[in-house]
PQR file with spaces between the fields and no chain letter, atoms N, CA, C, O and H, PARSE charges and radii, in Angstrom:
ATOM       1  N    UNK     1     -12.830    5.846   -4.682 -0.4000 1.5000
ATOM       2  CA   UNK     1     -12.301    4.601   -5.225 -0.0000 2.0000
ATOM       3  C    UNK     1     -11.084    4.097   -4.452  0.5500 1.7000
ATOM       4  O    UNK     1     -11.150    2.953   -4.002 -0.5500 1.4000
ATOM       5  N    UNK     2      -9.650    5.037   -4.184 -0.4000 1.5000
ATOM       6  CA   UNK     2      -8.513    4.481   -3.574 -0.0000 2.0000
ATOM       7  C    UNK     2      -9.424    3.935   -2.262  0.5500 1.7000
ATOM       8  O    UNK     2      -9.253    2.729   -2.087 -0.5500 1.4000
ATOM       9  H    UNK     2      -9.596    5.966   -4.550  0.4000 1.0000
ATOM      10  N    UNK     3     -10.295    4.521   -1.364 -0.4000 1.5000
ATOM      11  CA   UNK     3     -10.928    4.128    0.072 -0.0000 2.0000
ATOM      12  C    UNK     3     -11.525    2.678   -0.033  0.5500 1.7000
ATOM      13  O    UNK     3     -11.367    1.803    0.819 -0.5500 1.4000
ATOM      14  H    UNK     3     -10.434    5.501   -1.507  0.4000 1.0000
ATOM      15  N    UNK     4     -12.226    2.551   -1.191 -0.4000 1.5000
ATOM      16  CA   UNK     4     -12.746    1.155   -1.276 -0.0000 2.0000
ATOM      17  C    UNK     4     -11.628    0.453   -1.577  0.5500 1.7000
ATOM      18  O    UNK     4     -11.700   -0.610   -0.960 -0.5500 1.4000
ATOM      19  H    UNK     4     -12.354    3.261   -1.884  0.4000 1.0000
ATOM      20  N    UNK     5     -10.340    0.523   -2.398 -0.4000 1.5000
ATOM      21  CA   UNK     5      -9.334   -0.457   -2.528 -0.0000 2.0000
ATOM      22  C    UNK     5      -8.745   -1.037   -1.001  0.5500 1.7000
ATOM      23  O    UNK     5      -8.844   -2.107   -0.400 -0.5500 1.4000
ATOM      24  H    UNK     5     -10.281    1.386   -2.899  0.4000 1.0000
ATOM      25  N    UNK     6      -8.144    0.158   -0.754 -0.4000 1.5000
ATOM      26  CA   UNK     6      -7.731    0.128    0.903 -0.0000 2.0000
ATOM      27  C    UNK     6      -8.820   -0.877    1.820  0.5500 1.7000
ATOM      28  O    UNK     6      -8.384   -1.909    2.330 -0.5500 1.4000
ATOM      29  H    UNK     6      -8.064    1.027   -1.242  0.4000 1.0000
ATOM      30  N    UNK     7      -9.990   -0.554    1.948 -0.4000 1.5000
ATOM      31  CA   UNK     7     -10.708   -1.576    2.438 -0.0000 2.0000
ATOM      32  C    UNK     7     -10.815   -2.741    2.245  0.5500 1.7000
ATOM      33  O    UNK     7     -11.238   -3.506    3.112 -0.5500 1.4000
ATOM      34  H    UNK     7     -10.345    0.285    1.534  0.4000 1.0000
ATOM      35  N    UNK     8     -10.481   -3.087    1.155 -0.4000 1.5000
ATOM      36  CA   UNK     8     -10.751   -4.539    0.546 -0.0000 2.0000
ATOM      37  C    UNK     8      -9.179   -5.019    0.807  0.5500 1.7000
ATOM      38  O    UNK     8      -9.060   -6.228    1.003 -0.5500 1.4000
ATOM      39  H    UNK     8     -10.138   -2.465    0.451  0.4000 1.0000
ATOM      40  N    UNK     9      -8.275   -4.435    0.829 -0.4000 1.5000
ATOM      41  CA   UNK     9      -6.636   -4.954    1.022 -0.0000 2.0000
ATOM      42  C    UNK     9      -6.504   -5.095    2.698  0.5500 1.7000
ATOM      43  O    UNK     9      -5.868   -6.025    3.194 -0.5500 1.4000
ATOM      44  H    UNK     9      -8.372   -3.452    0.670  0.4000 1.0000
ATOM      45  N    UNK    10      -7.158   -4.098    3.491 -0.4000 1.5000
ATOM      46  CA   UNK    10      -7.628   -4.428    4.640 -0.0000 2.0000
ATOM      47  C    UNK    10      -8.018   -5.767    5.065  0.5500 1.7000
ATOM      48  O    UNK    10      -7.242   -6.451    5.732 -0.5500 1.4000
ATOM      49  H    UNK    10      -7.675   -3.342    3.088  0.4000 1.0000
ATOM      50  N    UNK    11      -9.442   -6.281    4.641 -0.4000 1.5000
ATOM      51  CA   UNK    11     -10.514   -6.661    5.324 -0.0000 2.0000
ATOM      52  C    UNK    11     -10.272   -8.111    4.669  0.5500 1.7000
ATOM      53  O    UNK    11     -11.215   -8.903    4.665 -0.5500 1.4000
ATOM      54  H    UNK    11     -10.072   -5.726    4.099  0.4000 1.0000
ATOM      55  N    UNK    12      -8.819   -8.543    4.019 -0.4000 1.5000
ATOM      56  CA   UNK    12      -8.047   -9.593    3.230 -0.0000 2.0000
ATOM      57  C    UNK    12      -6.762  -10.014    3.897  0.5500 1.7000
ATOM      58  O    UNK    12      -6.130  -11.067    3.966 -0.5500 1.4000
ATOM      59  H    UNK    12      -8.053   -7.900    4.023  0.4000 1.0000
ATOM      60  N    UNK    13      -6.613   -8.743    4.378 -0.4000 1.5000
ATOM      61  CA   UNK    13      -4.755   -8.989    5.533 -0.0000 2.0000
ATOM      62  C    UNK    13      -3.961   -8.342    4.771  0.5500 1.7000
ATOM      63  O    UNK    13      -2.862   -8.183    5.304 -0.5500 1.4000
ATOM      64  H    UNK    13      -7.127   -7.887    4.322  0.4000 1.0000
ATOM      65  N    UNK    14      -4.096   -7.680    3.237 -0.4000 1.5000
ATOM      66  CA   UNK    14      -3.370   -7.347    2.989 -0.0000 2.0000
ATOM      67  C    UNK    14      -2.719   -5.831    3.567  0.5500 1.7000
ATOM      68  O    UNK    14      -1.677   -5.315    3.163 -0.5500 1.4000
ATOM      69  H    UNK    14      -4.988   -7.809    2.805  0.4000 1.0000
ATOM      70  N    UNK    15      -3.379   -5.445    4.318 -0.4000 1.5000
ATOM      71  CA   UNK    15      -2.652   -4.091    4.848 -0.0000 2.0000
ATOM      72  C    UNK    15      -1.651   -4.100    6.266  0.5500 1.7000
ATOM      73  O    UNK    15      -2.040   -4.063    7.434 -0.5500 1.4000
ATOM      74  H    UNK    15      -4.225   -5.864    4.645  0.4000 1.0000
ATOM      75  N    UNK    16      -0.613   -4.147    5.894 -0.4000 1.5000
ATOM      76  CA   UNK    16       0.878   -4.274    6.344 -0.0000 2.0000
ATOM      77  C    UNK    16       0.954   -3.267    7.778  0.5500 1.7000
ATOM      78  O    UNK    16       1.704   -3.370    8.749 -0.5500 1.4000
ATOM      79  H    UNK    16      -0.296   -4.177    4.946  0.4000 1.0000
ATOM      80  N    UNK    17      -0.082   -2.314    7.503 -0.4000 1.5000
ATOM      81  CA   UNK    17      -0.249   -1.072    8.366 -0.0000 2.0000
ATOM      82  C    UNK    17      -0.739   -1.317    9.867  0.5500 1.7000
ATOM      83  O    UNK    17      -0.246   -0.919   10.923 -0.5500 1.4000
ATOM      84  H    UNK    17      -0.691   -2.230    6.714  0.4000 1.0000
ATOM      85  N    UNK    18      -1.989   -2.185    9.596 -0.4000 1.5000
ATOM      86  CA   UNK    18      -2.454   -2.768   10.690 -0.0000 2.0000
ATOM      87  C    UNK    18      -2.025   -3.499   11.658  0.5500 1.7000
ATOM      88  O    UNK    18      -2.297   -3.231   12.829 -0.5500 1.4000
ATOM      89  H    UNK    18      -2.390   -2.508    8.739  0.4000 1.0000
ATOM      90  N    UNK    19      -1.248   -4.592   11.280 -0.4000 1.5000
ATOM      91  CA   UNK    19      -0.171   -5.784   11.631 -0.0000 2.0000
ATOM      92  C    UNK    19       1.307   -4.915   12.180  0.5500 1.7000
ATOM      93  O    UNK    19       2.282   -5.595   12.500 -0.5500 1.4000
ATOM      94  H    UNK    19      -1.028   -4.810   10.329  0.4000 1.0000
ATOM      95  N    UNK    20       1.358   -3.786   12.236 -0.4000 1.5000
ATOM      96  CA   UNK    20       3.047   -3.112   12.771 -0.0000 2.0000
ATOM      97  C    UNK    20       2.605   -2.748   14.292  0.5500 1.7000
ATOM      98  O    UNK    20       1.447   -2.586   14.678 -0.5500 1.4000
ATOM      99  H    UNK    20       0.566   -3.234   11.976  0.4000 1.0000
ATOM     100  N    UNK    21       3.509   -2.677   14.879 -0.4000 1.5000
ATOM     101  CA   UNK    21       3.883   -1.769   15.860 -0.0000 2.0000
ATOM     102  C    UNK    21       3.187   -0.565   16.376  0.5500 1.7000
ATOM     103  O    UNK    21       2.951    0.323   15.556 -0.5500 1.4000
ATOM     104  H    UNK    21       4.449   -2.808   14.565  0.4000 1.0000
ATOM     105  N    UNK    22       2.859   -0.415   17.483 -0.4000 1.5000
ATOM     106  CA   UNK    22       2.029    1.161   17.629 -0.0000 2.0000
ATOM     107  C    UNK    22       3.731    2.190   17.279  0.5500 1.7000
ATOM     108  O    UNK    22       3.704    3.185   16.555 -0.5500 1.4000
ATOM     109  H    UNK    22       3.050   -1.136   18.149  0.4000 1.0000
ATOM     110  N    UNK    23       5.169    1.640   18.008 -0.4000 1.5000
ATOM     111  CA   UNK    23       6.126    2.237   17.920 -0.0000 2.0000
ATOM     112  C    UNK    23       6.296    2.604   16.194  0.5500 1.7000
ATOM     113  O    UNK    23       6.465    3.792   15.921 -0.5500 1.4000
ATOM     114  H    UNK    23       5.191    0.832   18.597  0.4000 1.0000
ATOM     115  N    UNK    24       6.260    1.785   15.262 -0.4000 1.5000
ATOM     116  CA   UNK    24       6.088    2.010   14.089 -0.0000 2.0000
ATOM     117  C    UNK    24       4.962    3.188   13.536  0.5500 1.7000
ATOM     118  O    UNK    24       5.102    4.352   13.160 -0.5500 1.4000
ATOM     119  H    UNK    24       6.123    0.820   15.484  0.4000 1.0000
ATOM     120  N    UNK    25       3.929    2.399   13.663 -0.4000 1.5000
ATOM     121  CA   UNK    25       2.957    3.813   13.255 -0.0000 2.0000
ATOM     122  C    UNK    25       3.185    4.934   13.357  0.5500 1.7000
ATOM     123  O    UNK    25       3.345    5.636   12.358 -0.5500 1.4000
ATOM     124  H    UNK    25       3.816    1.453   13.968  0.4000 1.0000
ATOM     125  N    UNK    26       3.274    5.471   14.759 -0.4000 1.5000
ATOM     126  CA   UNK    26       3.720    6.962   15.070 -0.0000 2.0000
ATOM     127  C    UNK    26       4.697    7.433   14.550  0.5500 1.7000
ATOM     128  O    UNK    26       4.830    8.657   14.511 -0.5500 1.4000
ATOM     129  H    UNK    26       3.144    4.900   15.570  0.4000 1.0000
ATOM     130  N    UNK    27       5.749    6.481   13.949 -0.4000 1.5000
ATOM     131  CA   UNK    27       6.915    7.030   13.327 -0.0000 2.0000
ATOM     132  C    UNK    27       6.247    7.392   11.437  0.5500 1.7000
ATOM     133  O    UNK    27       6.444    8.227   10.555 -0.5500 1.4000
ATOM     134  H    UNK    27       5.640    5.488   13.981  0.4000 1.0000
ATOM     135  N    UNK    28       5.447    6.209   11.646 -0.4000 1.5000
ATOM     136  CA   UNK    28       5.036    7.035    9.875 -0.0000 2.0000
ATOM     137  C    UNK    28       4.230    8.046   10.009  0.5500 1.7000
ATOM     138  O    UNK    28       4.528    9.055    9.370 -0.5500 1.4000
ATOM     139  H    UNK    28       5.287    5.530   12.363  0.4000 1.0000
ATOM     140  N    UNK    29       3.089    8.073   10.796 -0.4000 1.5000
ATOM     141  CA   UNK    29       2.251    8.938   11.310 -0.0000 2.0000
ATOM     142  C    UNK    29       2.576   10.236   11.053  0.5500 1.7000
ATOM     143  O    UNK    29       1.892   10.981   10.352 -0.5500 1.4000
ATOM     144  H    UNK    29       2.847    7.253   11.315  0.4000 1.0000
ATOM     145  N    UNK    30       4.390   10.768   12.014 -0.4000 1.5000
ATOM     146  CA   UNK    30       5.138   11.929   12.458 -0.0000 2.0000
ATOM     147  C    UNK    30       6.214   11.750   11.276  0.5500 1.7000
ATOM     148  O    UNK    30       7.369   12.099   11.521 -0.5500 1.4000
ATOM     149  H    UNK    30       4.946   10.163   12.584  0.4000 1.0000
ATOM     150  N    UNK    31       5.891   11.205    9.958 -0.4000 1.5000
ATOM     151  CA   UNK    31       6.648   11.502    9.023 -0.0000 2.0000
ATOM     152  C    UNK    31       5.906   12.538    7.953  0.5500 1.7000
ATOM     153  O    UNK    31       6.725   13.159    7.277 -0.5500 1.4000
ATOM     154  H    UNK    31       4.953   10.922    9.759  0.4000 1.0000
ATOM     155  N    UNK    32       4.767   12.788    7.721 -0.4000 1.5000
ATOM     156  CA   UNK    32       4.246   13.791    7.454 -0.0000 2.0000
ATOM     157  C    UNK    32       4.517   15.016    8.042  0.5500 1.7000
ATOM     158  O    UNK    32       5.190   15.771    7.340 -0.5500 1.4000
ATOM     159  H    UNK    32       4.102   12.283    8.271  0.4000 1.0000
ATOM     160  N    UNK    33       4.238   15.361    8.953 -0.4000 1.5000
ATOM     161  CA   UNK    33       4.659   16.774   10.029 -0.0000 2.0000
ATOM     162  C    UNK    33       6.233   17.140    9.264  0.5500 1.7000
ATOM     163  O    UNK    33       6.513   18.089    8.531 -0.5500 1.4000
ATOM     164  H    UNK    33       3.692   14.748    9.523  0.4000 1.0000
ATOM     165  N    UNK    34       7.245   15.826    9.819 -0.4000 1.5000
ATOM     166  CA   UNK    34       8.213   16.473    9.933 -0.0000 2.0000
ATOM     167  C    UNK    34       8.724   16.401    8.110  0.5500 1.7000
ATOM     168  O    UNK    34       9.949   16.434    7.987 -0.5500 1.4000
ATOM     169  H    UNK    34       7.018   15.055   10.415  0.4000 1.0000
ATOM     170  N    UNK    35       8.210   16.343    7.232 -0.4000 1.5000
ATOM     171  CA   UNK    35       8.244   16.576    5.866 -0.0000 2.0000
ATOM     172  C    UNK    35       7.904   18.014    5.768  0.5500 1.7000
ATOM     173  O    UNK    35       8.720   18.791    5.274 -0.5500 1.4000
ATOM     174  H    UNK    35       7.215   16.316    7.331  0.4000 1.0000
ATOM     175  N    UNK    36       6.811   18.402    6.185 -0.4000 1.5000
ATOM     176  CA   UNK    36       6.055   19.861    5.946 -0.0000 2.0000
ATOM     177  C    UNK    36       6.870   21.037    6.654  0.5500 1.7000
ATOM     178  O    UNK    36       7.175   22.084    6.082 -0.5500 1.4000
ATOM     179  H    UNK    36       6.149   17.770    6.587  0.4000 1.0000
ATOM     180  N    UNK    37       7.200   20.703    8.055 -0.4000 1.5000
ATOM     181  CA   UNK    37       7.396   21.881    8.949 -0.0000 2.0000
ATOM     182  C    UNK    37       8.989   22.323    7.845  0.5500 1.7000
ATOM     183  O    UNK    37       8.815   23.321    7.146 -0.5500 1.4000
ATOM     184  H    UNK    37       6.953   19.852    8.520  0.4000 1.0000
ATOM     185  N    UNK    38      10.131   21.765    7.739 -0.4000 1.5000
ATOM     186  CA   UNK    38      11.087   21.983    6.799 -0.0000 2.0000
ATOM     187  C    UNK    38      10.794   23.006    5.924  0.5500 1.7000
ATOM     188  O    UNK    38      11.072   24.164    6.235 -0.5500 1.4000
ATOM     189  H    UNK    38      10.272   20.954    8.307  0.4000 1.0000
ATOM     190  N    UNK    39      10.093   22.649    4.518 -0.4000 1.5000
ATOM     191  CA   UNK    39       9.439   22.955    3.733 -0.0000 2.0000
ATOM     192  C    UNK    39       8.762   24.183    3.802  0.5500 1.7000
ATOM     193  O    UNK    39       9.075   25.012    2.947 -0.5500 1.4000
ATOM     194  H    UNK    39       9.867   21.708    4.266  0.4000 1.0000
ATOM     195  N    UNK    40       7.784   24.530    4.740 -0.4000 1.5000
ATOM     196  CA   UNK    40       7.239   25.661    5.101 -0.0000 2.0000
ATOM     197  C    UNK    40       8.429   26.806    5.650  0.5500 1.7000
ATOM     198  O    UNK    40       8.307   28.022    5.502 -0.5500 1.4000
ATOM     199  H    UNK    40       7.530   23.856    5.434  0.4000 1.0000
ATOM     200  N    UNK    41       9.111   26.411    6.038 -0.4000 1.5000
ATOM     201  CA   UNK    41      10.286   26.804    6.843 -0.0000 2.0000
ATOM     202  C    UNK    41      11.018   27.756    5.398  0.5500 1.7000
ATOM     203  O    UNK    41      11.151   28.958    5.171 -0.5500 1.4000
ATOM     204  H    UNK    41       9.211   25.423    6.159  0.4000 1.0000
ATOM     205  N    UNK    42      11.354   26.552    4.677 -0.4000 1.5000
ATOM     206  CA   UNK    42      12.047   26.770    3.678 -0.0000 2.0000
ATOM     207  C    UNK    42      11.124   28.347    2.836  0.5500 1.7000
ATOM     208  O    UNK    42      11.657   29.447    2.692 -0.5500 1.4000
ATOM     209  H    UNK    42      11.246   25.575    4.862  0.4000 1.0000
ATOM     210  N    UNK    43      10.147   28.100    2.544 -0.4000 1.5000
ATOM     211  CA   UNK    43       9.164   28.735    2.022 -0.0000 2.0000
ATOM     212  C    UNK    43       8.823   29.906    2.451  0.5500 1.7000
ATOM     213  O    UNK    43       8.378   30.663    1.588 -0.5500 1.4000
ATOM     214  H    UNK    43       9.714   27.206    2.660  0.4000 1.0000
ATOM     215  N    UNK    44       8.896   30.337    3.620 -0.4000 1.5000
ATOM     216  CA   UNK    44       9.034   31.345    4.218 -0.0000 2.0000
ATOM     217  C    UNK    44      10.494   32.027    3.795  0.5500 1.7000
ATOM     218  O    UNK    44      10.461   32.877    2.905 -0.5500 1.4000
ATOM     219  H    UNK    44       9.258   29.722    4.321  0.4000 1.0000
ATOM     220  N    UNK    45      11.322   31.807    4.187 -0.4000 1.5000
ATOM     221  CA   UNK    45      12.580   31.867    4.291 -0.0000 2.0000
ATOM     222  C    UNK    45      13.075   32.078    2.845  0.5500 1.7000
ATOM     223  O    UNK    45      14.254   32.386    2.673 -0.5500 1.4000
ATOM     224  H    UNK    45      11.349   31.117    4.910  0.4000 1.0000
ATOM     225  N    UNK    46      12.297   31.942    1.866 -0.4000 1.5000
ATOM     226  CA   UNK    46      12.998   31.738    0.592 -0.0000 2.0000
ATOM     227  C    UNK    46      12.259   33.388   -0.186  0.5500 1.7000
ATOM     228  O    UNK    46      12.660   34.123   -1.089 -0.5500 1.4000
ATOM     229  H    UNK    46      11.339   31.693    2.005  0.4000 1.0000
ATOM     230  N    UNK    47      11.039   33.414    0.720 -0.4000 1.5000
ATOM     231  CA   UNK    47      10.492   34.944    0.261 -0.0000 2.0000
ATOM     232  C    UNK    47      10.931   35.884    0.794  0.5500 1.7000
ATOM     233  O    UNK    47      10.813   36.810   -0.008 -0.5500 1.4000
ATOM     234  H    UNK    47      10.714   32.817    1.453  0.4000 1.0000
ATOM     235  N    UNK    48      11.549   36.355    2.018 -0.4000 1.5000
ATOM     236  CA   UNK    48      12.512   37.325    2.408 -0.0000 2.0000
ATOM     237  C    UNK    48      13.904   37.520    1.593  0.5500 1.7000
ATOM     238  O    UNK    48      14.355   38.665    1.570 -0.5500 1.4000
ATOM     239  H    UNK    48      11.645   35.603    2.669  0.4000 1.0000
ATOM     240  N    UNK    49      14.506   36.658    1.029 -0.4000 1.5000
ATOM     241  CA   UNK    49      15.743   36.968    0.367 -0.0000 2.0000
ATOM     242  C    UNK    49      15.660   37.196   -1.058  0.5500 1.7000
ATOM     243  O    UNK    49      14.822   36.594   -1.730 -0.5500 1.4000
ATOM     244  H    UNK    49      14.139   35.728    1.048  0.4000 1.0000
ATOM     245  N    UNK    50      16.520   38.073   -1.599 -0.4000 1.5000
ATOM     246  CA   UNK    50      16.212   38.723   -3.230 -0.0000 2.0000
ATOM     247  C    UNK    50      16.619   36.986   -3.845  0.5500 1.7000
ATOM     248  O    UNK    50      17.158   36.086   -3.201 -0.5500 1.4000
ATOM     249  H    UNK    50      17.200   38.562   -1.053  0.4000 1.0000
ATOM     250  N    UNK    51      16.068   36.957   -5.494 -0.4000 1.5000
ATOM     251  CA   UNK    51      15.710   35.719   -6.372 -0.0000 2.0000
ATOM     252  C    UNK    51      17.121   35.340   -6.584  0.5500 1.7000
ATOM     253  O    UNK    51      17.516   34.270   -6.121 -0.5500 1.4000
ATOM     254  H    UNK    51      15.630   37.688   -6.018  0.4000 1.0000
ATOM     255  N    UNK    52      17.771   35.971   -7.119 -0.4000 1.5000
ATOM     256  CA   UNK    52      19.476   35.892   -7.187 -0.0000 2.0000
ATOM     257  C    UNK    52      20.121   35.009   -6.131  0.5500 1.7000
ATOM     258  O    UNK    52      20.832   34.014   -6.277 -0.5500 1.4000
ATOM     259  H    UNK    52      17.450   36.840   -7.496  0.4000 1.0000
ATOM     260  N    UNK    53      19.675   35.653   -4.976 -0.4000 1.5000
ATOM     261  CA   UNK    53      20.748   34.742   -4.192 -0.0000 2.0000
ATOM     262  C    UNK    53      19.389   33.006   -3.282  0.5500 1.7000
ATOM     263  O    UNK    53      19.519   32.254   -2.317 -0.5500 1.4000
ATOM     264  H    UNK    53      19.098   36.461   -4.857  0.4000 1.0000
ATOM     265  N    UNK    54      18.735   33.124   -3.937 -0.4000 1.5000
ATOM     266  CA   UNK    54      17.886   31.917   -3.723 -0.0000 2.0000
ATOM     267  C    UNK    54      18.101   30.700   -4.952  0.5500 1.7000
ATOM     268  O    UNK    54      17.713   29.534   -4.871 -0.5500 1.4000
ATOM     269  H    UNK    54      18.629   33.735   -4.722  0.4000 1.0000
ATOM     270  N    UNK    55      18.881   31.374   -6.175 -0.4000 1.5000
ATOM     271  CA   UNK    55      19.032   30.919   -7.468 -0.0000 2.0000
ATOM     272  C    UNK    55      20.781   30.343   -6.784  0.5500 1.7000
ATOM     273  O    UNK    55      21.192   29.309   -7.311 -0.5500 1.4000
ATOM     274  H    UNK    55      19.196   32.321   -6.241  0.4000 1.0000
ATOM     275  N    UNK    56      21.484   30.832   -5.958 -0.4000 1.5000
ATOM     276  CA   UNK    56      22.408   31.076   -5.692 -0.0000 2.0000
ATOM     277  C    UNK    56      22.843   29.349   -4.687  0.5500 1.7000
ATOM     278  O    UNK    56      23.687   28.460   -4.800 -0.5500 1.4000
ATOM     279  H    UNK    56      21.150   31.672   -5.531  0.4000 1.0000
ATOM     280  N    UNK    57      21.584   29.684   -3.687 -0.4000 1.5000
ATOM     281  CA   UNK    57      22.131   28.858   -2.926 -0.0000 2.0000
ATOM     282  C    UNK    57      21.575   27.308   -3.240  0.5500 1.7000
ATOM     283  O    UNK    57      21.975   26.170   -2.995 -0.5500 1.4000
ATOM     284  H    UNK    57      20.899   30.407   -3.596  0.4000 1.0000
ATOM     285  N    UNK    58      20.391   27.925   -3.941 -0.4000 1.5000
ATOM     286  CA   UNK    58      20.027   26.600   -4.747 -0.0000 2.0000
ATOM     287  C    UNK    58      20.809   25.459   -5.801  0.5500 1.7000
ATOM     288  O    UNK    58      20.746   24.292   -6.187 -0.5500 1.4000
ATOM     289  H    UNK    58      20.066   28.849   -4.141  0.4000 1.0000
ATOM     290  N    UNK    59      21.634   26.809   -5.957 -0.4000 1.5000
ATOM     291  CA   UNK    59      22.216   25.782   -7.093 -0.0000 2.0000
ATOM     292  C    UNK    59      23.671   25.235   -6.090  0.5500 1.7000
ATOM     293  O    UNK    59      24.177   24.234   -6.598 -0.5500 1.4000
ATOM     294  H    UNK    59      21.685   27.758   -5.643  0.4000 1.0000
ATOM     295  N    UNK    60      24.059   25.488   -5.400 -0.4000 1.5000
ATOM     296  CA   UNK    60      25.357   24.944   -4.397 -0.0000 2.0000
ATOM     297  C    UNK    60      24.412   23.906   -3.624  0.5500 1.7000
ATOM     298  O    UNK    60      25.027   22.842   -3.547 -0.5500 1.4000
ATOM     299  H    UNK    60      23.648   26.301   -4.987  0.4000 1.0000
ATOM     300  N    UNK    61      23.540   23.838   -3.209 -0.4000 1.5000
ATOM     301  CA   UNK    61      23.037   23.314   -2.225 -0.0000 2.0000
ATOM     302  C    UNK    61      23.473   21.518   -2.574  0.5500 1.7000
ATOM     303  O    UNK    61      23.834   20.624   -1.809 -0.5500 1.4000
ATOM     304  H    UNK    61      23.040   24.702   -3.271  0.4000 1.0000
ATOM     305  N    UNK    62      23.314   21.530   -3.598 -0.4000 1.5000
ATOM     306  CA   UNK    62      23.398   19.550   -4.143 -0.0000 2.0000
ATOM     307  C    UNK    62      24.964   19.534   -3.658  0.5500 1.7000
ATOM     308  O    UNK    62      25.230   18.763   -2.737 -0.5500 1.4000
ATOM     309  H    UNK    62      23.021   22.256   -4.220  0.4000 1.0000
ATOM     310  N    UNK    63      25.998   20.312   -4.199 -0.4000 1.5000
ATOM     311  CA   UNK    63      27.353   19.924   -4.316 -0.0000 2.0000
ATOM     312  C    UNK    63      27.688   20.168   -2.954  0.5500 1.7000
ATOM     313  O    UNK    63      28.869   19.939   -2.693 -0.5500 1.4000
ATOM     314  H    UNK    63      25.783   20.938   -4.948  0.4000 1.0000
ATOM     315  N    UNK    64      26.917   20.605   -1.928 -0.4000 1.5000
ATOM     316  CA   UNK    64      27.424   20.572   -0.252 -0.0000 2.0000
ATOM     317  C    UNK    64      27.016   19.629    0.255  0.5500 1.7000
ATOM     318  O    UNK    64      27.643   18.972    1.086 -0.5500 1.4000
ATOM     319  H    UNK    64      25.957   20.792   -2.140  0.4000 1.0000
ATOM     320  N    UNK    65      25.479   19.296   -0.296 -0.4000 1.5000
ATOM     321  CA   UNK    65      25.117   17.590    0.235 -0.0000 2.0000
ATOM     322  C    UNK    65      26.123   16.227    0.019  0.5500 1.7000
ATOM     323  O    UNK    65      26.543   15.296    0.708 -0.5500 1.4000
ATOM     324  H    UNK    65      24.969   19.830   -0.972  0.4000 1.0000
ATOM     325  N    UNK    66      26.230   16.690   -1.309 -0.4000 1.5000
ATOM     326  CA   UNK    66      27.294   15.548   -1.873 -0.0000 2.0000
ATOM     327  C    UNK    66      28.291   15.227   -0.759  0.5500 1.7000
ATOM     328  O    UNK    66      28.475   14.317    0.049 -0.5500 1.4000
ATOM     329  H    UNK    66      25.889   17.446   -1.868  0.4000 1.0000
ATOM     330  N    UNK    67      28.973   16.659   -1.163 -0.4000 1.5000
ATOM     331  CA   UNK    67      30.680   16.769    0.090 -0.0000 2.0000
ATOM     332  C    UNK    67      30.101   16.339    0.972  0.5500 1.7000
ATOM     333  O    UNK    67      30.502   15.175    0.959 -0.5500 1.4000
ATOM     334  H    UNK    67      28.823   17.399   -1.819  0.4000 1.0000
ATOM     335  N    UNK    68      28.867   16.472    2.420 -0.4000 1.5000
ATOM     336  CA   UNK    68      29.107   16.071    3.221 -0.0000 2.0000
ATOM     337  C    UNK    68      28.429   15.099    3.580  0.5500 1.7000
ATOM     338  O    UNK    68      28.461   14.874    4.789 -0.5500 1.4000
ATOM     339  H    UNK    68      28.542   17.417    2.431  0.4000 1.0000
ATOM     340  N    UNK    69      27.826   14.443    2.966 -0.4000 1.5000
ATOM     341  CA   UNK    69      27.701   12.820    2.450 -0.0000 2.0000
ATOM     342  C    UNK    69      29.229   12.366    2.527  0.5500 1.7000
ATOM     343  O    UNK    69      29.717   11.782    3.495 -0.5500 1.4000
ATOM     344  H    UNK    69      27.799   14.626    1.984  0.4000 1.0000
ATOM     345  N    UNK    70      29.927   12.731    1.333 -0.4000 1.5000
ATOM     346  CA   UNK    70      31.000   12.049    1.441 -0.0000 2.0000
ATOM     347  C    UNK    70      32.018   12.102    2.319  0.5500 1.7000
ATOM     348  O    UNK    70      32.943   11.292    2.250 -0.5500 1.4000
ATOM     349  H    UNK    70      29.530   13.205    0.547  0.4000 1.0000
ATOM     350  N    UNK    71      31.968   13.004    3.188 -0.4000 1.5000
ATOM     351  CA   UNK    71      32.941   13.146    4.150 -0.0000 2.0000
ATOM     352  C    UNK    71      32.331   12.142    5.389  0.5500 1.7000
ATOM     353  O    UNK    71      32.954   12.014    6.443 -0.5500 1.4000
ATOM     354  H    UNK    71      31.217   13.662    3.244  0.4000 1.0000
């Protein structure tokens, strides 16, 4: 069903996707990848260390973004 919507928003002009940039595309394209590789990263990385200190850094992790956002 979403494939037939997409087609019909297509084959109307409505798809915004078609009409960009090849420089654009590849950037949404390589926004998947670089969402996952992180993540997996993280995921790995989060099963080697005991639950405590994953509970640990999880919970600091927002209030260091914040600070260095705000700095």
């Amino acid at each position: 069903m979403p494939g037939r919507l997409l087609y019909l928003l297509s084959s109307h002009g409505g798809s915004g996707f078609s009409q960009t940039s090849l420089g654009l595309k590849l950037l949404l394209a390589a926004a998947g990848p670089v969402t996952v590789v992180p993540l997996l990263l993280f995921a790995a990385g989060a099963q080697r260390i005991p639950l405590s200190m994953l509970g640990l850094i999880q919970y600091i992790t927002p209030t260091l973004q914040l600070l260095i956002g705000a700095w």
